[in-house]
C-alpha positions in Angstrom: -72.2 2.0 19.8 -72.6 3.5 23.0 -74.0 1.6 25.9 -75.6 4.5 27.5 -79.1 5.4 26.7 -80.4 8.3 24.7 -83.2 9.3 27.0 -84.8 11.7 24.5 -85.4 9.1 22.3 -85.8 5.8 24.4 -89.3 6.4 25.1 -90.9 8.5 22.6 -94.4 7.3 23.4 -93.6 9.0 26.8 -92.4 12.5 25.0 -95.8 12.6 22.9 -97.8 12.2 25.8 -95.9 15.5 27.0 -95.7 17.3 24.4 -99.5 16.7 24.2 -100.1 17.7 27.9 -98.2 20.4 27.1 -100.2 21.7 24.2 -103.6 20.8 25.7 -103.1 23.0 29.0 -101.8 25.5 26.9 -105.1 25.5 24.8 -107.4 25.4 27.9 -105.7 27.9 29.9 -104.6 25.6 32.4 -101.4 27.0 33.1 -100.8 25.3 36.9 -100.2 22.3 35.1 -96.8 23.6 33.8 -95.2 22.3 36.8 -96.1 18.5 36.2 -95.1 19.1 32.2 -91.6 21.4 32.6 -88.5 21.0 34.8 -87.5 23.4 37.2 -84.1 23.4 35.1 -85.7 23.2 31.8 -84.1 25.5 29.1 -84.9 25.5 25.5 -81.8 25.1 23.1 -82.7 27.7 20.1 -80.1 29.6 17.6 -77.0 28.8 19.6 -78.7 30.6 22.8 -80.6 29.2 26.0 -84.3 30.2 27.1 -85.8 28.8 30.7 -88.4 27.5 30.0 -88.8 26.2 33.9 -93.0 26.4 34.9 -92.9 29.9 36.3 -91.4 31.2 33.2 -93.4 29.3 30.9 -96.3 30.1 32.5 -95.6 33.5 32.6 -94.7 33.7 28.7 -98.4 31.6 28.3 -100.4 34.4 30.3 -98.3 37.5 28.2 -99.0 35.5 24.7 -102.4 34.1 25.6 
């Protein structure tokens, strides 16, 4: 066992209240608050490939989709 901890899953009350924030400025428009909720360096990991998902980027996909 490793002695280093897995900070995805050591506080997963933390990464629902995220994940919520995230979903809840998404649904109210409130797009500015993308850069409390994502990293600058934030990048998804889908299919083998890499997507930014920093706050300009995300909000920018928010405003095209929304």
């Amino acid at each position: 066992m490793s002695s280093t901890a897995d900070p995805v899953h050591a506080k997963p009350q933390a990464n629902k209240a995220v994940v919520r924030s995230f979903i809840e400025a998404w649904n109210t428009r409130d797009f500015d608050r993308f850069d409390a909720v994502m990293g600058e360096q934030a990048v998804l990991h889908i299919g083998g490939g890499f997507v930014p998902c920093d706050p300009a980027g995300t909000r920018a996909i928010a405003v095209e989709w929304t």
